[in-house]
C-alpha angles and dihedrals in degrees: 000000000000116000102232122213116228132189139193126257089258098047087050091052097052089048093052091040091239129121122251090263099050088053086053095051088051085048090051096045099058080253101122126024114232143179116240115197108175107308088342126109120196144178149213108207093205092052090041096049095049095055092053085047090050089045106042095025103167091017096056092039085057091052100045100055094039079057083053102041090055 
């Protein structure tokens, strides 16, 4: 069985770029998956990212390599 990384709320907004509120309306929104265990939310930056990539397909490839090329 794979070990999964998992940050926090605050970790996977800085990642994306996004605030923390931001990251709770996607959530809300059907928009991130995320892992709930008790009164904590987690993430996993891969799934997360994926599902980002699926939704926004052209718009999130344009993003990302304007983030590389800088």
């Amino acid at each position: 069985f794979a070990l999964v990384n998992l940050i926090d709320k605050t970790q996977m907004a800085a990642r994306l770029a996004v605030t923390p509120r931001t990251l709770e309306n996607w959530m809300k929104l059907g928009y991130v998956p995320y892992i709930r265990i008790g009164r904590v939310v987690r993430y996993d930056l891969e799934e997360v990212t994926s599902a980002l990539k699926r939704r926004h397909g052209r718009n999130y490839r344009k993003e990302e390599s304007k983030q590389k090329e800088s």
